[in-house]
LUMZA-187457 format. One record per residue (C-alpha): residue in one letter; x, y, z. Coordinates in nm, 3 decimals. Each point is the difference from the previous one (the first is absolute). Layout:
atom resn->a	px->X	py->Y	pz->Z
...
This chain:
atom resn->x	px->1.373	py->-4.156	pz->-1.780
atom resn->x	px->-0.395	py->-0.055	pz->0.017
atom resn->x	px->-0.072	py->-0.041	pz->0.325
atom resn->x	px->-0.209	py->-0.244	pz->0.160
atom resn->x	px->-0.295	py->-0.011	pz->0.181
atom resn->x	px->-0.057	py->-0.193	pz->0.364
atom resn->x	px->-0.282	py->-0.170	pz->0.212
atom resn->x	px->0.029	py->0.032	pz->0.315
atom resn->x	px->-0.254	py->-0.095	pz->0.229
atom resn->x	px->-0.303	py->0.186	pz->-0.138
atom resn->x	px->0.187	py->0.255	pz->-0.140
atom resn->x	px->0.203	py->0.061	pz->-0.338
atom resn->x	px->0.335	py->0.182	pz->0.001
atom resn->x	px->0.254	py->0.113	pz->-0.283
atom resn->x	px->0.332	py->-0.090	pz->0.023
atom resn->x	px->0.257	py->0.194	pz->-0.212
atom resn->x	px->0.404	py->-0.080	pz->-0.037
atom resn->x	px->0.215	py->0.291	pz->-0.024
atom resn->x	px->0.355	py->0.073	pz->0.083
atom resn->x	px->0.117	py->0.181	pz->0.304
atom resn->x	px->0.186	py->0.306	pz->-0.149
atom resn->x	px->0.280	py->0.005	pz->0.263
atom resn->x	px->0.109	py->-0.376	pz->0.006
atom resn->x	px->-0.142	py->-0.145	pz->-0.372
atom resn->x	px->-0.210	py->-0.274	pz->0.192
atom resn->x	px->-0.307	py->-0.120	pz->-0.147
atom resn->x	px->-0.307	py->0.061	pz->0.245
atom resn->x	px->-0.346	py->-0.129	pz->0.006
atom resn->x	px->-0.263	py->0.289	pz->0.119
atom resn->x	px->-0.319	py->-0.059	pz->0.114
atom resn->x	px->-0.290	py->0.214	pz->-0.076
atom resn->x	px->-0.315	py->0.072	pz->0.191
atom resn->x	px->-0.250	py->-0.303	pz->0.027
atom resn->x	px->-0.322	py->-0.010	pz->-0.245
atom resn->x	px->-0.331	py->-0.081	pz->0.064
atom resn->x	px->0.025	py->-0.177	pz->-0.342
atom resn->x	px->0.189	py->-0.198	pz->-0.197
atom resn->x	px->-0.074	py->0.270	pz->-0.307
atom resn->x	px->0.054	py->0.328	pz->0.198
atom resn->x	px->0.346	py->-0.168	pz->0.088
atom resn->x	px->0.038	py->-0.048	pz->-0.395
atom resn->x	px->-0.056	py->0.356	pz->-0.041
atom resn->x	px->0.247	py->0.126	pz->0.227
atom resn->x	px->0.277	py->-0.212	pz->-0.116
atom resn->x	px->-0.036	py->0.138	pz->-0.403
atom resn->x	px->0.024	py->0.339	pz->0.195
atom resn->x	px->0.324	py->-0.062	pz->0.174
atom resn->x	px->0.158	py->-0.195	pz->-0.287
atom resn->x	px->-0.080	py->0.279	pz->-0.200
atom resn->x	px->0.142	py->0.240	pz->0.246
atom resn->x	px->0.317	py->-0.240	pz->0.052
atom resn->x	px->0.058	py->0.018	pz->-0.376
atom resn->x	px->-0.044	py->0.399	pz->0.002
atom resn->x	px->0.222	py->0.098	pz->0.282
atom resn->x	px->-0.300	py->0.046	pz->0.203
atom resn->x	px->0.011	py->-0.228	pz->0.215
atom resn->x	px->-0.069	py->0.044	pz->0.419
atom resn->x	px->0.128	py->-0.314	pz->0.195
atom resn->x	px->-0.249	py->-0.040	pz->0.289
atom resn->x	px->0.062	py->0.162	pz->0.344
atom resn->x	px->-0.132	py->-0.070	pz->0.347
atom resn->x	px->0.062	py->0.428	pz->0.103
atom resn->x	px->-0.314	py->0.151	pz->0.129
atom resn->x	px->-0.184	py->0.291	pz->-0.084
atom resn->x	px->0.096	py->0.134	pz->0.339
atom resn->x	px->0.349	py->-0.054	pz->-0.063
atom resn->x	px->0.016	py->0.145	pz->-0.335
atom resn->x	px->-0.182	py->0.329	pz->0.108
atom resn->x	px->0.240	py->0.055	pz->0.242
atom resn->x	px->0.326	py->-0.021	pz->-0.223
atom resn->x	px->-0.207	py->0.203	pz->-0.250
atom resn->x	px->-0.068	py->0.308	pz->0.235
atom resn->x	px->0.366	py->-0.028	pz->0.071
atom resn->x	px->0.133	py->0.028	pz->-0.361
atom resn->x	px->-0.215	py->0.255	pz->-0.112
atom resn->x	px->0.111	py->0.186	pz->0.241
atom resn->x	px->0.217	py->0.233	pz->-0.188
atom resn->x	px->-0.212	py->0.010	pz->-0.343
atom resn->x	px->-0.373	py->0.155	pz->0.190
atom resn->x	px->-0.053	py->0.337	pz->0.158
atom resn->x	px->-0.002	py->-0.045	pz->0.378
atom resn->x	px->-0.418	py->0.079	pz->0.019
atom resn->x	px->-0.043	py->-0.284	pz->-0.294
atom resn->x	px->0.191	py->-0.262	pz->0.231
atom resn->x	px->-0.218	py->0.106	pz->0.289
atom resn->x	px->-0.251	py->-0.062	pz->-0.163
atom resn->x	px->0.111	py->-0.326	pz->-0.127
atom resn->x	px->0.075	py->-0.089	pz->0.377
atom resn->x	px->-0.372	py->0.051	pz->0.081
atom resn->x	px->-0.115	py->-0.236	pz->-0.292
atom resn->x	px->0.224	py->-0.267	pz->0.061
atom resn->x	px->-0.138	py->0.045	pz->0.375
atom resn->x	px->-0.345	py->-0.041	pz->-0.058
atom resn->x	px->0.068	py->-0.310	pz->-0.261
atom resn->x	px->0.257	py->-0.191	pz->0.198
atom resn->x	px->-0.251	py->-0.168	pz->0.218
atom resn->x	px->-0.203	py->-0.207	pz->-0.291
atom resn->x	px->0.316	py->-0.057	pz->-0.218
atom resn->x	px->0.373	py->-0.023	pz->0.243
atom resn->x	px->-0.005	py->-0.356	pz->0.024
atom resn->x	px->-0.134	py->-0.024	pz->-0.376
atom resn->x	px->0.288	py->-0.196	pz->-0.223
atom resn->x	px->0.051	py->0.290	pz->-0.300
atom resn->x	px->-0.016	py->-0.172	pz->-0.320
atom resn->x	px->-0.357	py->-0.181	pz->0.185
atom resn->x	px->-0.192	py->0.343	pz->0.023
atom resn->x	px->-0.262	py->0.009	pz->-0.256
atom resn->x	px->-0.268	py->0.289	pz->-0.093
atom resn->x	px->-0.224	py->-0.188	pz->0.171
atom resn->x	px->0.180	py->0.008	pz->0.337
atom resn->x	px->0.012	py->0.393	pz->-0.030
atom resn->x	px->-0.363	py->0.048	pz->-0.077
atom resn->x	px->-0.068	py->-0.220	pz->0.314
atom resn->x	px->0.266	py->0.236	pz->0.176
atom resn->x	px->-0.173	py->0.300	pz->-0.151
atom resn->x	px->-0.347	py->-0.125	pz->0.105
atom resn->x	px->0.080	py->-0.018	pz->0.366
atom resn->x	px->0.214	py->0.354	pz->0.024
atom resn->x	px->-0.341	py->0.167	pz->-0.115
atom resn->x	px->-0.163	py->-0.197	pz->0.257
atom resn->x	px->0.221	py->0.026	pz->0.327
atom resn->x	px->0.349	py->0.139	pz->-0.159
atom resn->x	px->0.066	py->0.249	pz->0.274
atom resn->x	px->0.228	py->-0.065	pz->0.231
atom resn->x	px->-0.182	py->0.124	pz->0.323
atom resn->x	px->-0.228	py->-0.220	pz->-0.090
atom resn->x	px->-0.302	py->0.223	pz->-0.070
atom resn->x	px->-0.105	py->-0.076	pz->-0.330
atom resn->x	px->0.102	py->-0.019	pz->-0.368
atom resn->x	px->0.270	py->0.209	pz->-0.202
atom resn->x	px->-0.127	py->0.228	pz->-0.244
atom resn->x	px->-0.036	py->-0.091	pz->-0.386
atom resn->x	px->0.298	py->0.260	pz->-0.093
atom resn->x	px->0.184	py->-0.197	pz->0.239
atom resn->x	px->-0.035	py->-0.328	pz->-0.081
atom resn->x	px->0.090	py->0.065	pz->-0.380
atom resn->x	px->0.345	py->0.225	pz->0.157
atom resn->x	px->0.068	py->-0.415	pz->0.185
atom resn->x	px->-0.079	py->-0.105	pz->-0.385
atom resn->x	px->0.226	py->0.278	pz->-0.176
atom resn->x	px->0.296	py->-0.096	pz->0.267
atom resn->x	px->-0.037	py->-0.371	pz->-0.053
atom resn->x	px->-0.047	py->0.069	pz->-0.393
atom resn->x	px->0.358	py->0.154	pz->0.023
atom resn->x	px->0.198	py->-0.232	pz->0.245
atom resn->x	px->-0.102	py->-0.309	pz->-0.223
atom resn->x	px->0.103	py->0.216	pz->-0.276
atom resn->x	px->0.321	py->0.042	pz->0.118
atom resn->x	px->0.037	py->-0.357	pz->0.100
atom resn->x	px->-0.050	py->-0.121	pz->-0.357
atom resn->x	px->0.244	py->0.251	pz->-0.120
atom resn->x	px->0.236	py->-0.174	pz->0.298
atom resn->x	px->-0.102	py->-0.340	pz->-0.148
atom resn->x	px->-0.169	py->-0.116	pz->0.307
atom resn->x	px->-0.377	py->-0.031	pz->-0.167
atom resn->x	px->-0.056	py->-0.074	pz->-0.324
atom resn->x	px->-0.331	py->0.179	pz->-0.030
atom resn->x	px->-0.147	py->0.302	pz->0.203
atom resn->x	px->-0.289	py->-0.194	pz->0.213
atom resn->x	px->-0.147	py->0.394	pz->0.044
atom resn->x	px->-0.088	py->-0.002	pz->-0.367
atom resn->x	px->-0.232	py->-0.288	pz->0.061
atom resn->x	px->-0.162	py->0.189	pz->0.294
atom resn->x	px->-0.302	py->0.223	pz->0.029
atom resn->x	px->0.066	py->0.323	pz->0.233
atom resn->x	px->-0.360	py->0.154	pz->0.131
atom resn->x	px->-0.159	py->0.232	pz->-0.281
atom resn->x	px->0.053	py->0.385	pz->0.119
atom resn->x	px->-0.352	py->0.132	pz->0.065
atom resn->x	px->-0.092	py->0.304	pz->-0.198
atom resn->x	px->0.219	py->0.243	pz->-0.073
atom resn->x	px->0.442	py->-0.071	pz->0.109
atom resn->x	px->0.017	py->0.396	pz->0.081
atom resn->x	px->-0.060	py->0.042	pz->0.350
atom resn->x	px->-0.304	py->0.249	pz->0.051
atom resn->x	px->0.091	py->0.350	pz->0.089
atom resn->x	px->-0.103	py->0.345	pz->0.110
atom resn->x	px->0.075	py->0.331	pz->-0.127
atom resn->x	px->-0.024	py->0.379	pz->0.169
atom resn->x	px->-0.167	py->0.309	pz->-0.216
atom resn->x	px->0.286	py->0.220	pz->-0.010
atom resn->x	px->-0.203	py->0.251	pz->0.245
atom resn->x	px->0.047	py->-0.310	pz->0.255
atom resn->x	px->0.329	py->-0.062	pz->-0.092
atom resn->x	px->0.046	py->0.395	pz->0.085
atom resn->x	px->-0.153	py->0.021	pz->0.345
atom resn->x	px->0.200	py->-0.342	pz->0.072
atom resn->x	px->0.344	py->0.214	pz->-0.052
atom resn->x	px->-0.099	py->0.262	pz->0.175
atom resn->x	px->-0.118	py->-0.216	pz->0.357
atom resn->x	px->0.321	py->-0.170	pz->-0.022
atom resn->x	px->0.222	py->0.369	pz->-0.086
atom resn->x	px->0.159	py->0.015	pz->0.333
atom resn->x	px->0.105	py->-0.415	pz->0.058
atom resn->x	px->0.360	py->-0.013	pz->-0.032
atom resn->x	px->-0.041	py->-0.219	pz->-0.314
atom resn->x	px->-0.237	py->0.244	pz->-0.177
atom resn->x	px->0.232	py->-0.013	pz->-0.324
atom resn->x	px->-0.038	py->-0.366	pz->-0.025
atom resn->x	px->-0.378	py->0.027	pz->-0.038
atom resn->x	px->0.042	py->0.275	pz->-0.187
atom resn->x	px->0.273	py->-0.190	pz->-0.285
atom resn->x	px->-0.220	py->-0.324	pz->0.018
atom resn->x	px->-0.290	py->0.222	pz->-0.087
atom resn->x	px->0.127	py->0.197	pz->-0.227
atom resn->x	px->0.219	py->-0.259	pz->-0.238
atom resn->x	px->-0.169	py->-0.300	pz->0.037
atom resn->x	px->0.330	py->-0.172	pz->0.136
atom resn->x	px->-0.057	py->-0.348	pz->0.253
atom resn->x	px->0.061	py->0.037	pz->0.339
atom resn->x	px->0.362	py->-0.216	pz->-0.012
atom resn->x	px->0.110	py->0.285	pz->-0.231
atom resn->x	px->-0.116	py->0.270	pz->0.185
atom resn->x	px->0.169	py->-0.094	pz->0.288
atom resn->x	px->0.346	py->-0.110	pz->-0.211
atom resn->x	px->0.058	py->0.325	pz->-0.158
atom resn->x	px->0.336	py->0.147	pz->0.067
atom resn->x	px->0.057	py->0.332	pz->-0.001
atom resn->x	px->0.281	py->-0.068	pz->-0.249
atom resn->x	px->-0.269	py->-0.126	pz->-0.245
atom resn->x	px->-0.188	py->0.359	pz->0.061
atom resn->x	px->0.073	py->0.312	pz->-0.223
atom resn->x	px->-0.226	py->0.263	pz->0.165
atom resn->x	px->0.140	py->0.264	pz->-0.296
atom resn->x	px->-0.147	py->-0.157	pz->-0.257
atom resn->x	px->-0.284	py->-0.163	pz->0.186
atom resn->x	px->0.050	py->-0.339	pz->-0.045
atom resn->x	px->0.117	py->-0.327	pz->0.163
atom resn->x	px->0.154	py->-0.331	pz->-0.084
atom resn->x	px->-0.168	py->-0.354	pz->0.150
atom resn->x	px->0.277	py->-0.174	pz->-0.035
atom resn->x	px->-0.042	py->-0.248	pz->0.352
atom resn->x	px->-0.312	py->-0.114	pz->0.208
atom resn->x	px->-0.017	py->-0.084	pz->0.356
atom resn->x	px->-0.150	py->-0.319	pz->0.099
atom resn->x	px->-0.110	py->-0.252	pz->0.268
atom resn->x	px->0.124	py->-0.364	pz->-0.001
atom resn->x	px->-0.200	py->-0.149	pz->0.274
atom resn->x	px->0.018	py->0.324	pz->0.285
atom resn->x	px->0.353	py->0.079	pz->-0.145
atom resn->x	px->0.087	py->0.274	pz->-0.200
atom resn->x	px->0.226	py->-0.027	pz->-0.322
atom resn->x	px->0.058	py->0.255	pz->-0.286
atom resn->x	px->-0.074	py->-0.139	pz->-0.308
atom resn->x	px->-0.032	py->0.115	pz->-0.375
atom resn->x	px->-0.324	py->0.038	pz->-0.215
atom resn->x	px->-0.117	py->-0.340	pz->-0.153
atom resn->x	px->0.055	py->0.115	pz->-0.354
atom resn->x	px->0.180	py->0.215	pz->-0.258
atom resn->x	px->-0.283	py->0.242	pz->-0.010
atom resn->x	px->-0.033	py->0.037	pz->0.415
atom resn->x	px->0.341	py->0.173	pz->-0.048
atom resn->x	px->-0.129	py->0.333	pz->-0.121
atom resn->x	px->-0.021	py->0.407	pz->0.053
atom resn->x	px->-0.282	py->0.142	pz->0.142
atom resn->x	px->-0.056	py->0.356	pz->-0.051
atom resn->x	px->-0.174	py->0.239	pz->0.306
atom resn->x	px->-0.220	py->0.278	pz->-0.021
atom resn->x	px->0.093	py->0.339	pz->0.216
atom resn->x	px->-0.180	py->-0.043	pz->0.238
atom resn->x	px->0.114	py->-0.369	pz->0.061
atom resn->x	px->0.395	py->0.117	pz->-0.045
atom resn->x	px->-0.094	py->0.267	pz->0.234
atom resn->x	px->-0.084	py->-0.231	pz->0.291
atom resn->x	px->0.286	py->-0.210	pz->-0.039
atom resn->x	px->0.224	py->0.285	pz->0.036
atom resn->x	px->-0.164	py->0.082	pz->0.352
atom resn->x	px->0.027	py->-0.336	pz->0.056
atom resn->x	px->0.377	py->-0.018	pz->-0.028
atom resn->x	px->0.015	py->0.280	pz->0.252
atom resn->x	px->-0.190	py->-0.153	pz->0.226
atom resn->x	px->0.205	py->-0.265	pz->-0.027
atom resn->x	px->0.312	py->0.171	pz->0.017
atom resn->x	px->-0.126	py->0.159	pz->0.343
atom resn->x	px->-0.043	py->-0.371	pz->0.143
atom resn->x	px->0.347	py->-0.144	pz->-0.101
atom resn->x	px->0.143	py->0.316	pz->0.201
atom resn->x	px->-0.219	py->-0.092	pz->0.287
atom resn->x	px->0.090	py->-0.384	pz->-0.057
atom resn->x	px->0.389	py->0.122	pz->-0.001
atom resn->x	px->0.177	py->-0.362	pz->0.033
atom resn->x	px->-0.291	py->-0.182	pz->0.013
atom resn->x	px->-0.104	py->0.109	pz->-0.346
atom resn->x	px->0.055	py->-0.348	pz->-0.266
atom resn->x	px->0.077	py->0.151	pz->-0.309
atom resn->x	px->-0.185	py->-0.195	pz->-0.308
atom resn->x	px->-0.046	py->0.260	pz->-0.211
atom resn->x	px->-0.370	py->-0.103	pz->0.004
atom resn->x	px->-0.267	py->0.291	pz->-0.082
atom resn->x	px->-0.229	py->-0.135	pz->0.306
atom resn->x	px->0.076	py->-0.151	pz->0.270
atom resn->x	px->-0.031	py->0.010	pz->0.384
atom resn->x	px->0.124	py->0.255	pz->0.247
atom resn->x	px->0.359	py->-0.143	pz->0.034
atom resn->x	px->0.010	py->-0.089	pz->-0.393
atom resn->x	px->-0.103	py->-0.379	pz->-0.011
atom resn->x	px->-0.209	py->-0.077	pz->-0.269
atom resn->x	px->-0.364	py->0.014	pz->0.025
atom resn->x	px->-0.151	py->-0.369	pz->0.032
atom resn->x	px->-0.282	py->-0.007	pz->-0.293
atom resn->x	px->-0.226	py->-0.181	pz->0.215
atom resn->x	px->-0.019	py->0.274	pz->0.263
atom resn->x	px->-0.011	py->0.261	pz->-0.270
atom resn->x	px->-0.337	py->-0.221	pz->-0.128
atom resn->x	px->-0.120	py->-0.008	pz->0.346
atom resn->x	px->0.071	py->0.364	pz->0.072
atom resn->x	px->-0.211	py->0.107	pz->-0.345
atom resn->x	px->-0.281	py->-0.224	pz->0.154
atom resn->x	px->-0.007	py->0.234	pz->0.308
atom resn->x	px->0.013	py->0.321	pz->-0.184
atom resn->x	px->-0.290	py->-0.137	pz->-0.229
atom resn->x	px->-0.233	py->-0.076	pz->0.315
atom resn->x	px->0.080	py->0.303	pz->0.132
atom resn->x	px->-0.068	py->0.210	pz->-0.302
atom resn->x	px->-0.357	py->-0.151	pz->-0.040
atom resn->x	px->0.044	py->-0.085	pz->-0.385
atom resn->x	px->-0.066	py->-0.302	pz->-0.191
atom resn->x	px->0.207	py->-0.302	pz->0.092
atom resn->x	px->0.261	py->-0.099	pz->-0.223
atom resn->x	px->0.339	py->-0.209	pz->0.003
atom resn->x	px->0.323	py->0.231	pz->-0.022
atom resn->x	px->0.051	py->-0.180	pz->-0.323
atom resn->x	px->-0.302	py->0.166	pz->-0.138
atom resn->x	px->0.174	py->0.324	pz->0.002
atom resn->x	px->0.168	py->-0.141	pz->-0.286
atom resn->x	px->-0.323	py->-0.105	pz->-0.172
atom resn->x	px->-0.171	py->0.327	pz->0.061
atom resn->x	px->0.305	py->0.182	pz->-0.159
atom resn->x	px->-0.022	py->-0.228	pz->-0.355
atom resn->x	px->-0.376	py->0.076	pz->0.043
atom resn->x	px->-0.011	py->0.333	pz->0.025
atom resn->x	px->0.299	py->0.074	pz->-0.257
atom resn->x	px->-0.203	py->-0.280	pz->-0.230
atom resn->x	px->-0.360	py->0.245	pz->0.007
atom resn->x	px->0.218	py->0.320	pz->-0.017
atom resn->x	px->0.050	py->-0.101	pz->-0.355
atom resn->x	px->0.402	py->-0.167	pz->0.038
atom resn->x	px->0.101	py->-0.227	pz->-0.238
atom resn->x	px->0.042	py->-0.342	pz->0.149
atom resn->x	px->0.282	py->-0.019	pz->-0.146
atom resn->x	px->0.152	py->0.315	pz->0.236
atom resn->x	px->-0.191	py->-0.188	pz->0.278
atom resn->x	px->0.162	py->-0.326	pz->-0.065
atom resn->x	px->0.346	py->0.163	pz->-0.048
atom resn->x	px->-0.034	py->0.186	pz->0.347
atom resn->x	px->-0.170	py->-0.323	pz->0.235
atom resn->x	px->0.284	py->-0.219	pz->-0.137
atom resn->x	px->-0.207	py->-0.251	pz->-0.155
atom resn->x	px->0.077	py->-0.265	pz->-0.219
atom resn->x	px->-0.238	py->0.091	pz->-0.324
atom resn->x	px->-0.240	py->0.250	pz->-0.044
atom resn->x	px->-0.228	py->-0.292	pz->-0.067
atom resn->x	px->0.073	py->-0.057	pz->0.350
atom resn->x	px->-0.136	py->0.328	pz->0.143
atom resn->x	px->-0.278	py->0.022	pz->-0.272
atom resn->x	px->-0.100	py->-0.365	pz->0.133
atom resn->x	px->0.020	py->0.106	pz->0.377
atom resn->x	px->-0.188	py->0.361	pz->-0.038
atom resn->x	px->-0.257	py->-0.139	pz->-0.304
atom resn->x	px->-0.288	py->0.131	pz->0.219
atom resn->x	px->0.176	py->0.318	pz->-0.052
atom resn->x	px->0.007	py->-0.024	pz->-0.433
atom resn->x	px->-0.349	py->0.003	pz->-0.053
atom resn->x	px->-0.081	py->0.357	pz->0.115
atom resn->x	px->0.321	py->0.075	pz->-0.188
atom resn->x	px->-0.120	py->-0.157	pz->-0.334
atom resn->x	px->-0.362	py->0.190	pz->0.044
atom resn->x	px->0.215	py->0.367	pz->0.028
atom resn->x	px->0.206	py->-0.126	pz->-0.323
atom resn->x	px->-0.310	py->-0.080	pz->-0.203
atom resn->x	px->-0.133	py->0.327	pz->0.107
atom resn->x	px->0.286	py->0.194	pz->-0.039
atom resn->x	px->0.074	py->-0.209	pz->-0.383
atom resn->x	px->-0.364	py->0.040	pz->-0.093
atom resn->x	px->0.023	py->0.396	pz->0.072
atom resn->x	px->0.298	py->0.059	pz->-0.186
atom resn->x	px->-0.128	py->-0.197	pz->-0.293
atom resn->x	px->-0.385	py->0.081	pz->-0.023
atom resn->x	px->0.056	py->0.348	pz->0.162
atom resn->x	px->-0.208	py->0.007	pz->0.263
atom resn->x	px->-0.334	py->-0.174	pz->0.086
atom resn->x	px->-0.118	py->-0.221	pz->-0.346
atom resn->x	px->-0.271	py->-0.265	pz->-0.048
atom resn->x	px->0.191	py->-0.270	pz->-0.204
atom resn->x	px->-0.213	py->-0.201	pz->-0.169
């Protein structure tokens, strides 16, 4: 069948027969109107084509609002629960400019529009413009639910690919600061009597995020050979807390301690061990490392806000409890490590990874090597000419 093209009024509009899959009938479809009578022409040699292929959408009148809202459902059971939160809050934020939108009518140029005004006045209390990081998150969300609409044969085509998310300014890796180790030092010892001393203390000393910190079971602990297992993460969905696992094969990993660092622990667990007989019945047993006096997990965001206090307090450099991680691949990096070890122990994905987040770190390290190289091959201090 070739199709045929329409006038309308002012406005051209393909018509295409195909047969309804359930009953064998013959129906005509109507396409989209056209400006023109050659932009019609265009889209008809497009469907035909896709007709003849097996490609073929019929047209639908379901909205973008509609279709976002199945989606969220289905993928329910495929995302982690912090990646459909997250979802949630994109769909949010886009919802207003594109419910009511039909979905096979939203075009790239619709979503830069959309894009244009979330930069401008995209948050919701009103108070200004989202962020360029996330605006492009709204893109990557839409980018995937049109995705899996064409795979769903709902769209034909992925309108997202014809769209232009805001450019990332500078640098994607969100600035950061980092402790001398004599800082990181005096910080452990203001916060040595806090009842969650060794969580500063194993955040400090491994590198490990603050969800894994405060996931580690003491089943995942082996205090005789001084080393532990990360083998869950606790996390916040909205205010709620949900265990969760790391994000990728190499998250799962060992970590090994230092003495001193297995040595806390232990006095931790007695500590512990005093407070669950004090607790008696009221003790809930989680078998989590940390936790609070009757043995309910530790919510991360007080833990953040409690290392906040104990910062202030201490009088040293500000930093984010997160940068107790960078200031352990930093130090380890300058100590002369191989970024591979430091890689292997931080979880990440490459070592290109960690060599791309800590570069200001290589270039000291490269100066040492050439010394170091041109010392064992020259033999000391030599004018090469």
């Amino acid at each position: 069948m070739k199709g045929s093209v329409v006038k309308k009024g002012n406005r051209y509009y393909v018509v295409i027969e195909d047969q309804d899959p359930d009953t064998g009938d013959r129906k005509r479809r109507w396409h989209s109107g056209f400006g023109t009578k050659a932009e019609a022409e265009d889209e008809r040699i497009r469907l035909v084509a896709a007709q003849q292929t097996g490609g073929y959408i019929p047209p639908s009148a379901d909205t973008v609002g509609e279709y976002l809202e199945i989606w969220l459902t289905t993928i329910n059971a495929t995302v982690r629960a912090t990646t459909l939160a997250s979802y949630e809050v994109q769909v949010r934020r886009a919802l207003p400019y594109l419910a009511a939108v039909p979905l096979q009518k939203v075009t790239g140029s619709l979503l830069n529009n959309m894009y244009g005004q979330l930069l401008e006045s995209g948050r919701a209390d009103g108070s200004g413009g989202l962020s360029t990081a996330s605006v492009r998150r709204v893109h990557a969300m839409l980018h995937r639910a049109f995705r899996d609409a064409m795979r769903w044969n709902h769209l034909s085509r992925n309108p997202a690919d014809a769209a232009d998310p805001p450019k990332e300014r500078g640098s994607l890796q969100r600035p950061f600061r980092t402790w001398t180790a004599v800082q990181l030092r005096q910080s452990l010892q203001h916060v040595r009597d806090d009842r969650l001393y060794a969580a500063y203390v194993l955040a400090a000393m491994t590198g490990m995020r603050r969800g894994e910190v405060l996931g580690l079971r003491w089943s995942d602990v082996d205090l005789e050979l001084s080393r532990i297992a990360i083998e869950q993460t606790l996390v916040t969905v909205g205010h709620d807390l949900l265990v969760s696992t790391p994000k990728s094969a190499k998250g799962r990993r060992s970590v090994d301690l230092d003495v001193g660092t297995a040595t806390i622990l232990r006095e931790h667990a007695g500590r512990q061990a005093d407070e669950i007989g004090k607790a008696d019945e009221l003790w809930q047993d989680s078998d989590l490392v940390f936790t609070d006096p009757i043995g309910r997990p530790v919510h991360p965001n007080t833990f953040t806000k409690q290392f906040r206090q104990q910062i202030a307090a201490a009088a040293l450099p500000r930093i984010r409890l997160h940068d107790l991680r960078h200031t352990h691949a930093t130090l380890a990096l300058k100590s002369g490590q191989h970024a591979k070890v430091v890689s292997e122990r931080l979880g990440h994905a490459t070592v290109a990874f960690t060599l791309d987040v800590y570069s200001h770190v290589v270039p000291g390290m490269q100066k040492q090597l050439a010394d170091q190289f041109g010392a064992m091959v020259f033999g000391g201090s030599v004018e090469v000419r």
